[in-house]
DOKOL-898935 format. One record per atom (N, C-alpha, C): x, y, z. Coordinates in steps of 0.02 Angstrom, whole numbers, padded with zeros to 5 digits, always signed. Example, Ala and Ser with C-alpha at 12.3 -4.5 7.8 and 13.67 -1.06 7.14 Angstrom:
2
+00660-00284+00390+00615-00225+00390+00660-00165+00390+00642-00112+00354+00684-00053+00357+00645+00002+00394
END
This chain:
395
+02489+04977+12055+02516+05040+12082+02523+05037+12158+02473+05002+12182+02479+05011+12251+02535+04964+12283+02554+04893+12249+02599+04862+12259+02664+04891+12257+02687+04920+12223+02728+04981+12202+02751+05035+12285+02694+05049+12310+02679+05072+12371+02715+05045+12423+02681+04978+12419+02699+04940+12460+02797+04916+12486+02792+04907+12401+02873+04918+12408+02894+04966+12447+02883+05029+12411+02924+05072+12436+02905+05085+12513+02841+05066+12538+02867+05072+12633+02902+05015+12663+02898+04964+12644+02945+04904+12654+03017+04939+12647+03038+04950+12604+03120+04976+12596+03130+05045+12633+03090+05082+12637+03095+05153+12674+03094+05140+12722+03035+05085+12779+03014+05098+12819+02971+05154+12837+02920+05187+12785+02876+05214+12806+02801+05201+12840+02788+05119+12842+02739+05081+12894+02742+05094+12956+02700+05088+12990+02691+05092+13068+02732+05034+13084+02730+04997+13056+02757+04899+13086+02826+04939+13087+02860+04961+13030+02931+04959+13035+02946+05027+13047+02912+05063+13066+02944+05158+13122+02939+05094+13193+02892+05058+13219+02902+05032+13274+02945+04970+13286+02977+04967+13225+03038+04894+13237+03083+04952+13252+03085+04984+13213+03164+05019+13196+03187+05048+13285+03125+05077+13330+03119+05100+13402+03147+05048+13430+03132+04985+13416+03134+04953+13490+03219+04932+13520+03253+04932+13485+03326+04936+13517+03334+05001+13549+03339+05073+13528+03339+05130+13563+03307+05140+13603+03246+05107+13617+03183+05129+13697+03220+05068+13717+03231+05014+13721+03266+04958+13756+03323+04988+13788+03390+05015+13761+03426+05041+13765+03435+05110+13833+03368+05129+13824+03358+05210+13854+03327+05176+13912+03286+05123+13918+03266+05113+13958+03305+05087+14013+03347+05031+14007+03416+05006+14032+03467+05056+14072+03467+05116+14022+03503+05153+14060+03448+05186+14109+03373+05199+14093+03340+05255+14160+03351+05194+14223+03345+05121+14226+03364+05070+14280+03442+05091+14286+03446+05069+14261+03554+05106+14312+03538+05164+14348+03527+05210+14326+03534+05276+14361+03459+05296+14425+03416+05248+14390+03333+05248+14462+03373+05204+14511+03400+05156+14503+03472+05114+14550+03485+05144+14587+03551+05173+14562+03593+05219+14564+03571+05277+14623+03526+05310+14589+03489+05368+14648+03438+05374+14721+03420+05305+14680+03376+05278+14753+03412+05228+14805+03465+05189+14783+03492+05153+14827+03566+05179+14858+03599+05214+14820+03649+05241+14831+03649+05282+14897+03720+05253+14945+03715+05248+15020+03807+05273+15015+03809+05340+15021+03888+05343+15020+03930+05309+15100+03879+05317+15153+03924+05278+15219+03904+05186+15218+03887+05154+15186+03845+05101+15185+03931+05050+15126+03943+05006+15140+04017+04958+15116+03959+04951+15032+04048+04984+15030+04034+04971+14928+03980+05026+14914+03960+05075+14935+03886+05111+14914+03824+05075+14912+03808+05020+14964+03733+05008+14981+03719+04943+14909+03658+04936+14926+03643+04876+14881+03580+04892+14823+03571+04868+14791+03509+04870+14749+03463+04814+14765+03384+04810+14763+03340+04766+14796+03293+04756+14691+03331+04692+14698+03291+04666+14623+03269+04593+14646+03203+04596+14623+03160+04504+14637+03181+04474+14699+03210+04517+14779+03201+04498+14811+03289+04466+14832+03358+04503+14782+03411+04501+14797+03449+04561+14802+03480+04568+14835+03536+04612+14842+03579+04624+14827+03597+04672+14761+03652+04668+14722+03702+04737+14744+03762+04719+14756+03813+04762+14755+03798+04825+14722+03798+04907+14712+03795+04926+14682+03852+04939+14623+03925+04914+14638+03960+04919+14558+03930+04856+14537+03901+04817+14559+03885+04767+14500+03819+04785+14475+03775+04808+14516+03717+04842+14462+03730+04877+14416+03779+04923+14412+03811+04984+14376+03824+04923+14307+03872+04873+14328+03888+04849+14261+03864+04798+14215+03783+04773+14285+03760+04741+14223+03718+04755+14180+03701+04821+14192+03677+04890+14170+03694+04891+14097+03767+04897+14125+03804+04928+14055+03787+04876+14015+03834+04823+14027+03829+04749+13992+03757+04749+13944+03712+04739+13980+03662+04736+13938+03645+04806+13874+03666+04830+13907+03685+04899+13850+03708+04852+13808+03766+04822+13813+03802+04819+13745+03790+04764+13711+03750+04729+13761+03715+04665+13713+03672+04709+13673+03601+04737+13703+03562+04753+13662+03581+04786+13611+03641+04848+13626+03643+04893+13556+03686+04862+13511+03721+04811+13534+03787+04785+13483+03769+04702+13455+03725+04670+13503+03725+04606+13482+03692+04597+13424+03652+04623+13398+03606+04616+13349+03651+04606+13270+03686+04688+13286+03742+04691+13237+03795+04658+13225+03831+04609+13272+03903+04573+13279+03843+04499+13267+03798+04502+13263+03775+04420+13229+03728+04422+13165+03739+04495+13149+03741+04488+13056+03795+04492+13041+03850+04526+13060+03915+04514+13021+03942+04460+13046+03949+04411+13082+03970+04356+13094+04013+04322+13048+04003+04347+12991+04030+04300+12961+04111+04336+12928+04111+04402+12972+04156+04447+12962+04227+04434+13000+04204+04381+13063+04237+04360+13118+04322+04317+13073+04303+04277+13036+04367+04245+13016+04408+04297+13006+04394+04354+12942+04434+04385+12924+04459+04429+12972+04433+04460+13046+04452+04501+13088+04504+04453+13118+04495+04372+13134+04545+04324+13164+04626+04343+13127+04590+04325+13061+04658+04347+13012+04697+04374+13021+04679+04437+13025+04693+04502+13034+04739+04499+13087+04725+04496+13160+04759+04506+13232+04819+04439+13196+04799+04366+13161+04857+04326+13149+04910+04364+13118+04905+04431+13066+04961+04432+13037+04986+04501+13046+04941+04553+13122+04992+04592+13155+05012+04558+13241+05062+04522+13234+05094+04479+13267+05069+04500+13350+05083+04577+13340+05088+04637+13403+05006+04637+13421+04960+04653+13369+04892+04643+13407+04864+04568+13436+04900+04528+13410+04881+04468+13393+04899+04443+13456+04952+04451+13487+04990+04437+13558+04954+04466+13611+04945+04548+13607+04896+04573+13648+04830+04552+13639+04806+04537+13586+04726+04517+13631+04736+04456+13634+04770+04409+13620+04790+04355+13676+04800+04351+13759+04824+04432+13754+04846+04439+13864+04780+04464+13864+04744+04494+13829+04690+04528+13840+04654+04468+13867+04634+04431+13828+04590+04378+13845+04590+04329+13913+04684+04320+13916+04702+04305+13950+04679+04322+14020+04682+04402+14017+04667+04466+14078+04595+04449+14099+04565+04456+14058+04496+04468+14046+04460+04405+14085+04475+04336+14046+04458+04286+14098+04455+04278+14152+04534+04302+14177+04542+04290+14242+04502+04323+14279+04487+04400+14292+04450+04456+14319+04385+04419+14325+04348+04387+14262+04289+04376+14235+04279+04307+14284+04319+04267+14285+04299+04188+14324+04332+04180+14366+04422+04211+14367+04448+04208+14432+04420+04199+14523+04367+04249+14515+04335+04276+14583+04295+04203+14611+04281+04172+14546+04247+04115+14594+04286+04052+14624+04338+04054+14591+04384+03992+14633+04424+04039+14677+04453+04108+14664+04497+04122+14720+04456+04177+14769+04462+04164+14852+04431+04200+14872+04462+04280+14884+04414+04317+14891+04458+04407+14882+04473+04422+14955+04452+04389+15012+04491+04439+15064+04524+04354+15082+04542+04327+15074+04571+04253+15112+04652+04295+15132+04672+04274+15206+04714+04283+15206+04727+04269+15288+04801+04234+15308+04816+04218+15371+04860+04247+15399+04846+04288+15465+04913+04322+15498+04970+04271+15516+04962+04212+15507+05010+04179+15536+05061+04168+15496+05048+04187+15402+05088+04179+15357+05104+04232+15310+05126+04296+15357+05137+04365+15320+05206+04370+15294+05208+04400+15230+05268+04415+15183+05294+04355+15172+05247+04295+15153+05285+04260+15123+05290+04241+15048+05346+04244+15012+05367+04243+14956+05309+04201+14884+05345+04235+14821+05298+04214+14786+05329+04121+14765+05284+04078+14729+05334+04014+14713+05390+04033+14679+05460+03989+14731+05502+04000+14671+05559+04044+14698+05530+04097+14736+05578+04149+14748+05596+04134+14830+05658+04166+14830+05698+04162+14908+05701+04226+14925+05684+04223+15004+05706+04280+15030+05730+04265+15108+05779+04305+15144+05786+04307+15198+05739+04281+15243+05750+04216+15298+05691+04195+15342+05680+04247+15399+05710+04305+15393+05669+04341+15459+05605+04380+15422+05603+04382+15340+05556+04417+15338+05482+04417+15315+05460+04321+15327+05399+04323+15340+05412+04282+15403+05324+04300+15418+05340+04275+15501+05333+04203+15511+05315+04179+15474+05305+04101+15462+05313+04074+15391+05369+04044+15342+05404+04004+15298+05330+03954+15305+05287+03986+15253+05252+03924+15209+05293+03862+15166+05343+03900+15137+05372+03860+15105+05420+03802+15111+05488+03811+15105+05540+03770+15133+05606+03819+15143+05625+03794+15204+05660+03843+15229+05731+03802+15222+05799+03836+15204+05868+03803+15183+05891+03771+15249+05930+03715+15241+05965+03704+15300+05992+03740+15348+06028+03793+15330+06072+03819+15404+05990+03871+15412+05927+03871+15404+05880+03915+15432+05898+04008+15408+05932+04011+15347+05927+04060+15353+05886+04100+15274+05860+04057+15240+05821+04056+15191+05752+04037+15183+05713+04071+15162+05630+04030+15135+05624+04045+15070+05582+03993+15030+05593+03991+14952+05515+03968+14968+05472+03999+14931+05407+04009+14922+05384+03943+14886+05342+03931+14896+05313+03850+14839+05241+03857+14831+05201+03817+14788+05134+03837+14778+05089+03841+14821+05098+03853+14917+05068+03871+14943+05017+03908+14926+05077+04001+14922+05047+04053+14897+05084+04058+14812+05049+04041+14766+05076+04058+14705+05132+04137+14708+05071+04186+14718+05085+04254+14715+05123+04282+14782+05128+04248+14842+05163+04272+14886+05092+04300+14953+05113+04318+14975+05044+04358+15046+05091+04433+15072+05054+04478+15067+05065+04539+15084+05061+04536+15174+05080+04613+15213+05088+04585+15308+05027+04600+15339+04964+04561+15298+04916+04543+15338+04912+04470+15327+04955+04436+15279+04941+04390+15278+04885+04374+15214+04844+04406+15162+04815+04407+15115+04855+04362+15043+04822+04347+15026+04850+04293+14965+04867+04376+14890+04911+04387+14875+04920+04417+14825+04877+04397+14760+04877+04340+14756+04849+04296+14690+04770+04321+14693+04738+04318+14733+04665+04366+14756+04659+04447+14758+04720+04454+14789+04693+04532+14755+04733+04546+14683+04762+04518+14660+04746+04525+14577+04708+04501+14538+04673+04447+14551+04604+04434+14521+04570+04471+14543+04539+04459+14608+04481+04520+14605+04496+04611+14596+04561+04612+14594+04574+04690+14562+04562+04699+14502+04571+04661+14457+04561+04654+14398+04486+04658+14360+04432+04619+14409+04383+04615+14385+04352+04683+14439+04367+04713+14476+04369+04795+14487+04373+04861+14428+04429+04835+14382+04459+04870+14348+04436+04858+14291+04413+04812+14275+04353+04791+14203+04293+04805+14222+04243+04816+14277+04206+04851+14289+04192+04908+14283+04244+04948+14322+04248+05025+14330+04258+05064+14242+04306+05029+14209+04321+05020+14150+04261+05031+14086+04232+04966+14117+04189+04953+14044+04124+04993+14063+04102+05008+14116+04035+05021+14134+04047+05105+14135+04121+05142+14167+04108+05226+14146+04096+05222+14070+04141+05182+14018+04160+05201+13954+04070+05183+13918+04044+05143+13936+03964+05126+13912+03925+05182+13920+03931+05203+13989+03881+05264+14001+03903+05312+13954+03976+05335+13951+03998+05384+13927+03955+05388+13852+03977+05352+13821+03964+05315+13743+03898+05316+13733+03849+05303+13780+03798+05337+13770+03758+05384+13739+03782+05420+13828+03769+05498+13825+03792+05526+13770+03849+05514+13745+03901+05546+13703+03872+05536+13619+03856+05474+13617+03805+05472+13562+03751+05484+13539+03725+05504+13584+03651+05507+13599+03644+05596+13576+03692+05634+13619+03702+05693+13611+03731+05748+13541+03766+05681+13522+03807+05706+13460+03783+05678+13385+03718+05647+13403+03669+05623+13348+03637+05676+13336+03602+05708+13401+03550+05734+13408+03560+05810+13391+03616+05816+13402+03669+05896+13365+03652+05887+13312+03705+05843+13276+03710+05840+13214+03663+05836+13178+03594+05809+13177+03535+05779+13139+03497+05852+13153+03485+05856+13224+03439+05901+13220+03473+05996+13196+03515+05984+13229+03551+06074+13210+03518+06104+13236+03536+06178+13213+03490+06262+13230+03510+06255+13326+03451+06290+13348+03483+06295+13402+03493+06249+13469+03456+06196+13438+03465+06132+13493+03562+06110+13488+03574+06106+13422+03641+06101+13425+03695+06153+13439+03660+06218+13445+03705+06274+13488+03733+06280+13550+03648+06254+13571+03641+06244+13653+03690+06185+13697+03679+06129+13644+03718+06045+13664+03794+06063+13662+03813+06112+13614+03891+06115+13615+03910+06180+13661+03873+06228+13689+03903+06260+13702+03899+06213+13806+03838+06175+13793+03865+06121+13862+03924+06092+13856+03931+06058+13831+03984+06016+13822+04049+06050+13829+04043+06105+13799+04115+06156+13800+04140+06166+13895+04060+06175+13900+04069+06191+13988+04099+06142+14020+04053+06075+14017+04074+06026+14034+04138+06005+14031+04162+05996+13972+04245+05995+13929+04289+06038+14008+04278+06090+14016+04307+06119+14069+04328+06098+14130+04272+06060+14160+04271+06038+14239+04304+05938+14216+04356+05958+14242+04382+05878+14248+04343+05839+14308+04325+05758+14275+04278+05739+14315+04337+05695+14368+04394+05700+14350+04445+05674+14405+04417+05722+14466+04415+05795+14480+04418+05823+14503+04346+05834+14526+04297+05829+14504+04217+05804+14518+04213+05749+14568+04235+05689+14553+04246+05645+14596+04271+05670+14688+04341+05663+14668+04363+05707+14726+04330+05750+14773+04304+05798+14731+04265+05828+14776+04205+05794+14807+04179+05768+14766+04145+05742+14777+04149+05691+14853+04193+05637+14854+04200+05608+14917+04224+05653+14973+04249+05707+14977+04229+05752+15042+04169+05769+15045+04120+05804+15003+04066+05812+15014+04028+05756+15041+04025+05696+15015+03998+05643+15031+04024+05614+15094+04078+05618+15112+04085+05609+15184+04127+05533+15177+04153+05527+15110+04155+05443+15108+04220+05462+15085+04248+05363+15105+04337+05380+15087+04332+05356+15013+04293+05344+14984+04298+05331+14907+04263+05267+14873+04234+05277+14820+04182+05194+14799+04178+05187+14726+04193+05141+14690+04201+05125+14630+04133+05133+14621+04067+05120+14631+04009+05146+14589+03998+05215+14574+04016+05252+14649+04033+05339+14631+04063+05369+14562+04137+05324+14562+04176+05353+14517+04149+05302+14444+04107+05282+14446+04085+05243+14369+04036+05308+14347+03988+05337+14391+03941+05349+14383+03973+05436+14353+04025+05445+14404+04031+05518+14384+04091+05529+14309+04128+05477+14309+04166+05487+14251+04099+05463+14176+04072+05419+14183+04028+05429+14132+03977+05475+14106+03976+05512+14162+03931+05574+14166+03937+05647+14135+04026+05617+14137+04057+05699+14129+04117+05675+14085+04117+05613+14059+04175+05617+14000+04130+05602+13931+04082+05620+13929+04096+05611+13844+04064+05678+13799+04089+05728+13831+04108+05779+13788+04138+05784+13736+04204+05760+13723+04232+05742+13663+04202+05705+13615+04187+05638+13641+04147+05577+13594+04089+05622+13565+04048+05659+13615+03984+05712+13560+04010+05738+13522+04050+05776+13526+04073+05793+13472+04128+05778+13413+04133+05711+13435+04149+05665+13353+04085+05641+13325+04069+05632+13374+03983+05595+13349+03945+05661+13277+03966+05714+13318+03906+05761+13266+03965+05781+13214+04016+05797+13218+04036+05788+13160+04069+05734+13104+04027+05676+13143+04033+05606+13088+03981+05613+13051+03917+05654+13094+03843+05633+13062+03841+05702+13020+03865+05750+13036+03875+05810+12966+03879+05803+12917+03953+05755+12921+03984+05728+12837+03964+05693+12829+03910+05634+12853+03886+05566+12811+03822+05598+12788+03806+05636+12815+03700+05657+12797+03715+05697+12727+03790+05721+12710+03799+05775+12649+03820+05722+12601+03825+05644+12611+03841+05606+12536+03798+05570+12505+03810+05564+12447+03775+05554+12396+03721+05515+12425+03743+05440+12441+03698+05389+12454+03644+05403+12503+03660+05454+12539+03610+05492+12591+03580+05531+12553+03579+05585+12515+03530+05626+12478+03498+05597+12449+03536+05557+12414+03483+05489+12351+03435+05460+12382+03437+05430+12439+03388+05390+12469+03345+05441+12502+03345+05503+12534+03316+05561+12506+03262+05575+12473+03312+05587+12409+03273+05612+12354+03219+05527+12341+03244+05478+12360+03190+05412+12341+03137+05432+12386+03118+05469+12447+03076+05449+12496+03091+05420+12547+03142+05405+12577+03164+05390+12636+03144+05425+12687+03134+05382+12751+03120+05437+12802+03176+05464+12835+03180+05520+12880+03229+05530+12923+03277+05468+12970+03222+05437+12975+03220+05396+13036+03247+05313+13026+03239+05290+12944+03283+05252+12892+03326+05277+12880+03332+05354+12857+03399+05365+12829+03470+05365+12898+03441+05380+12965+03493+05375+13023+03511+05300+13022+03437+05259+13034+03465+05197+13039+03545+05163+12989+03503+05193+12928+03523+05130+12877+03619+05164+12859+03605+05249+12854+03658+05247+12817+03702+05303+12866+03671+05348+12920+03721+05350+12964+03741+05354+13011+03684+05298+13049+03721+05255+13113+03775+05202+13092+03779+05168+13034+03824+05116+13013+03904+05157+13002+03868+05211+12971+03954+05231+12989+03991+05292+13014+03930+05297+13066+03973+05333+13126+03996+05290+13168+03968+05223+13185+04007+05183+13226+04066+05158+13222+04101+05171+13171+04180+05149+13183+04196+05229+13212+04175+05274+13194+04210+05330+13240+04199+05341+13299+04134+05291+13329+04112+05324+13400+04162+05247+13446+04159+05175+13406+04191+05133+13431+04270+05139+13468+04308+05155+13403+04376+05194+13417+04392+05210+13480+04384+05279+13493+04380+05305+13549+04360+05285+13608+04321+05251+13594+04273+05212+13661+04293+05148+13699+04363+05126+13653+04399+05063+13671+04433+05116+13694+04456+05181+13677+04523+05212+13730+04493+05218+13799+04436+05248+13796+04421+05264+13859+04417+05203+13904+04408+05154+13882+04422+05104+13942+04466+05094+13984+04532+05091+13951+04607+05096+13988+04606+05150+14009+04586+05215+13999+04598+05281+14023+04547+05264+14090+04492+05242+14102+04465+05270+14159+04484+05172+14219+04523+05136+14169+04569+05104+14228+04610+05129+14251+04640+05192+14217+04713+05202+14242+04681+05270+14300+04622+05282+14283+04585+05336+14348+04577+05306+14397+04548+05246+14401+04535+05209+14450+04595+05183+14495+04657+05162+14443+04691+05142+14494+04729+05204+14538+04730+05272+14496+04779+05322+14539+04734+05342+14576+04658+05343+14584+04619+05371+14624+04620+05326+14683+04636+05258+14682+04652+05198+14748+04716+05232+14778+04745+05224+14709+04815+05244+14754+04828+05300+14803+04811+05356+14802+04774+05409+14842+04740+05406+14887+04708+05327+14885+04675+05333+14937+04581+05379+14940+04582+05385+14866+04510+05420+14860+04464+05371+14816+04496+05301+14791+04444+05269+14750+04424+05198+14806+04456+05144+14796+04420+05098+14818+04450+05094+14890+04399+05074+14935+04419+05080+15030+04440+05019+15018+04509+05027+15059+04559+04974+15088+04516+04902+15131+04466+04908+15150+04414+04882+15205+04368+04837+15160+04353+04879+15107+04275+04851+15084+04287+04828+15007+04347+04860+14959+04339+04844+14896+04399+04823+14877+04448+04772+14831+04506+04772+14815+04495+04820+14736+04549+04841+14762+04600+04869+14703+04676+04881+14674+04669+04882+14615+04746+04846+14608+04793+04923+14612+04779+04996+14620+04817+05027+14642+04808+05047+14708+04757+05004+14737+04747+05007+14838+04796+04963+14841+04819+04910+14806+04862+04861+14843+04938+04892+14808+04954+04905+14749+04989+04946+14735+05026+04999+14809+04976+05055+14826+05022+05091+14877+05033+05050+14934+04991+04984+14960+05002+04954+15029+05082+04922+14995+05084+04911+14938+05161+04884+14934+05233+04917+14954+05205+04992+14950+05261+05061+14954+05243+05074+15040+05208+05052+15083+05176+05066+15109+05214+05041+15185+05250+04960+15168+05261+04920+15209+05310+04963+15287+05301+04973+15321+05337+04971+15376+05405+04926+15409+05380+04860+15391+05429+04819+15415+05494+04819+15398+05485+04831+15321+05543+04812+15283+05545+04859+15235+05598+04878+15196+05594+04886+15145+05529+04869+15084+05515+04908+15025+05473+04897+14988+05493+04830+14942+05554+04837+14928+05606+04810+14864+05612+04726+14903+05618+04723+14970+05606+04659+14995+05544+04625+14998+05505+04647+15002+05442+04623+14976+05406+04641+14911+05433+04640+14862+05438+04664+14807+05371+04659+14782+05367+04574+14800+05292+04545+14760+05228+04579+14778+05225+04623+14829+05142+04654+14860+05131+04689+14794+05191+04735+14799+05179+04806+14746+05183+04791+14669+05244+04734+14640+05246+04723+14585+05188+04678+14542+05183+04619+14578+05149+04583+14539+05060+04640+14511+05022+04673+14566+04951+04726+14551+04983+04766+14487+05035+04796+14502+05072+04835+14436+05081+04814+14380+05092+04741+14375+05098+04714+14307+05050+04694+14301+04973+04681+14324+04927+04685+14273+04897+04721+14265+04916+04794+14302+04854+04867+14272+04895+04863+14223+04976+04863+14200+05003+04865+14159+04993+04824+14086+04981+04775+14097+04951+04725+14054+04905+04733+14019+04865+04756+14078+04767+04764+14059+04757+04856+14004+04792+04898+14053+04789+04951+14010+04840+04956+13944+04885+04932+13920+04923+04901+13875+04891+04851+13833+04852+04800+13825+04841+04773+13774+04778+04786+13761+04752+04829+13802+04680+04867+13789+04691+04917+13750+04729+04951+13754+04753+05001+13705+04780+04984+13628+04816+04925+13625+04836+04882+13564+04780+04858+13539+04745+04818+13566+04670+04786+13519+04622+04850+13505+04635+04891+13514+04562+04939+13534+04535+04959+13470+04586+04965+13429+04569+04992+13354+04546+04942+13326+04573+04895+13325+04552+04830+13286+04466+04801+13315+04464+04822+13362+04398+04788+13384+04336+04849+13320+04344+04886+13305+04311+04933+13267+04303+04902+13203+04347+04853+13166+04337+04804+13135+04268+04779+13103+04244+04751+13180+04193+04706+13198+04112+04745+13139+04110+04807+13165+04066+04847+13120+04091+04903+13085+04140+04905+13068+04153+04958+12991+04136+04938+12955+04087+04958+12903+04047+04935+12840+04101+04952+12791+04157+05002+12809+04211+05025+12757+04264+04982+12739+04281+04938+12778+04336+04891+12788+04321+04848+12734+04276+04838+12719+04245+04772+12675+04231+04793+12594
END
C-alpha cells in the first residue's frame, strides 16, 4: 500500500524533493530578473555615455549589455531545458521552413542578420572612420569626383568620376565613418533593444496572466483592472517623457527597460485567458480528480500549452520594439549620435546631409534602411514558426 503511495507522489509531485525541483527554474528565473533591475536602479546614470556601467567581479559592463545578458539568460534558463527535450523535434521544424519556401528564405536573412549584429562588432570597428575620406562611394558604384573629398577608390581618366572598391565595402558617410560599421553595430543595437524589452515584457506578462488566471477572485480583478490602466499610457510616450525629465538626449537601456515595463498588458491577458480554458479540460480535472497538486497540474498540463500562445506574440514584439527604437533614433530621442550607433540615428544623418543632396549620397541613408528592413521583416515571417519548437499540439 505504501508503495502505491509512493507512486502516486512521484507522478504528482507531492514530495518535498519534487515541490522543490519543480521551483528551481522559476526562483532562478525571478531571481535573474531582481539582478537586471538591482543593475538597472543602482547603476543607472542618465548624464553618464550609454547610462553608466554595472560593477560585476571587478568589470564594467555597459548597461544595455547588462540589460541583455539579463534577458539572455532568462531564456536559457526558462527555455533551454525544454528545446533539449524536444530536440528531437528540430528535423521536423527544419522540414517545415524547407517546404514554406517564404519562411525558409527569411530565416535564412534572419540568421544571416543575426550573425552579423552577433559577431560582426568584433572584426568591424563601430566608430572607425577618416575625415580625409568623406562620402565616398559604396564598391562598385560611381559618383561625381567633387563629391567625396578624397576618391578611395579609382578615379576615371578625364578626373571626373570615382567608383568605390573594397576600400569601403559600404561607402563612408561626411565624417568619414565606414557605413559597413554602423550597420553592424546598429544591428546588434537593434537585437538588443529588441530581444531584451520583448523578455522583460514576456515575463511580467506571464507571470501576471498566470497568476490571474490560476488564482482568480479578487487578485485577478485587481491585475486586470491594472493592466487596463496601463493598456492606456503608451510607453512610446513614457519614454519621451521620460528623457526630458531625465535631462538626457536618449539611451537604449532607458528605452529597454521602459517598453518592457509597460508593454505586456496585452500578453497578460492572453496568458489568463489561455490558462482559463486549459484548467476547464478534461485532462486537467482528471489529473485533479487523481490527486494532483496545483503546482503539477500548472507545470505539467498548463504551462505546456499556454506557451505557444504566450511565444507567438512575443516573436511580434521583437520587430515591434525594433521599429521603436529605430523611430525613437530617428527623432533624435533614442540612441545619442556621440555615444551609441543606431540604424535609424544613421538613417536621419542620411536625410540630414548638407553638402549635397540626400539621393547623391544615397548609401548613408539606404544601406541602415535595408537592414531594419530586413531584420523587422524576416522577424515577423519566422516568428510563428519559431512557436513550433514547443507546441505539444503540433505533434
Amino acid at each position: 500500500m505504501s508503495k502505491a503511495v509512493d507512486i502516486d507522489e512521484a507522478e504528482f509531485g507531492t514530495s518535498l524533493w519534487m515541490r522543490l525541483r519543480v521551483l528551481v527554474r522559476p526562483v532562478a528565473v525571478l531571481l535573474i530578473f531582481g539582478a537586471l533591475f538591482a543593475g538597472f536602479v543602482t547603476s543607472y546614470k542618465p548624464q553618464r555615455p550609454n547610462g553608466g556601467t554595472v560593477s560585476l567581479l571587478g568589470n564594467e559592463i555597459v548597461m544595455l549589455d547588462w540589460v541583455t545578458l539579463c534577458a539572455l539568460l532568462v531564456v536559457v534558463v526558462a527555455l533551454g531545458p525544454a528545446l533539449v527535450r524536444r530536440r528531437r523535434r528540430f528535423p521536423g521544424i527544419v522540414r517545415k521552413f524547407v517546404r514554406d519556401r517564404v519562411a525558409g528564405v527569411a530565416a535564412l536573412v534572419l540568421l544571416g542578420l543575426v550573425a552579423l549584429g552577433t559577431f560582426g562588432p568584433v572584426f568591424v570597428a563601430e566608430n572607425a572612420f577618416d575625415p580625409a575620406f568623406q562620402y565616398n562611394p559604396p564598391v562598385g558604384v560611381s559618383v561625381e569626383n567633387f563629391i567625396p573629398s578624397q576618391c578611395a577608390g579609382t578615379v576615371t581618366d578625364d578626373g571626373t568620376t570615382c567608383i568605390g572598391d573594397d576600400t569601403y565595402l559600404l561607402g563612408t558617410d561626411g565624417s568619414g565613418g565606414e557605413i559597413l560599421g554602423a550597420v553592424v553595430h546598429g544591428l546588434q543595437a537593434s537585437l538588443q533593444v529588441g530581444i531584451s524589452a520583448a523578455v522583460i515584457a514576456g515575463g511580467i506578462g506571464t507571470l501576471v496572466g498566470l497568476l490571474s488566471g490560476t488564482v482568480g477572485g479578487r487578485l485577478d480583478t485587481v491585475l486586470m483592472r491594472y493592466v487596463d490602466l496601463q493598456m492606456a499610457v503608451p510607453s512610446f510616450f513614457v519614454y519621451a517623457l521620460l528623457t526630458l525629465v531625465l535631462s538626457t538626449p536618449g539611451d537604449l537601456a532607458l528605452m529597454v527597460v521602459v517598453f518592457g515595463l509597460l508593454s505586456w498588458g496585452g500578453l497578460a491577458k492572453l496568458v489568463r485567458s489561455e490558462v482559463l480554458q486549459v484548467r476547464e479540460r478534461l485532462y486537467v480535472t482528471s489529473a485533479q480528480a487523481a490527486g494532483a497538486s496545483p503546482l503539477y497540474r500548472l507545470r505539467r498540463h498548463v504551462l505546456p500549452n499556454v506557451s505557444t500562445g504566450v511565444l507567438v506574440p512575443l516573436t511580434t514584439l521583437i520587430p515591434l520594439y525594433v521599429l521603436y527604437e529605430a523611430s525613437l533614433s530617428f527623432l533624435e530621442l533614442g540612441a545619442s549620435a556621440n555615444e551609441q550607433v543606431s540604424l535609424g540615428r544613421k538613417i536621419a544623418e542620411g536625410f540630414q546631409e548638407s553638402f549635397v543632396s540626400w539621393w547623391e549620397v544615397w548609401w548613408v541613408a539606404v544601406f541602415p534602411a535595408l537592414a531594419i528592413t530586413g531584420l523587422t521583416v524576416t522577424l515577423l515571417l519566422t516568428g510563428d514558426r519559431i512557436s513550433d519548437l514547443l507546441d505539444p499540439r503540433s505533434y
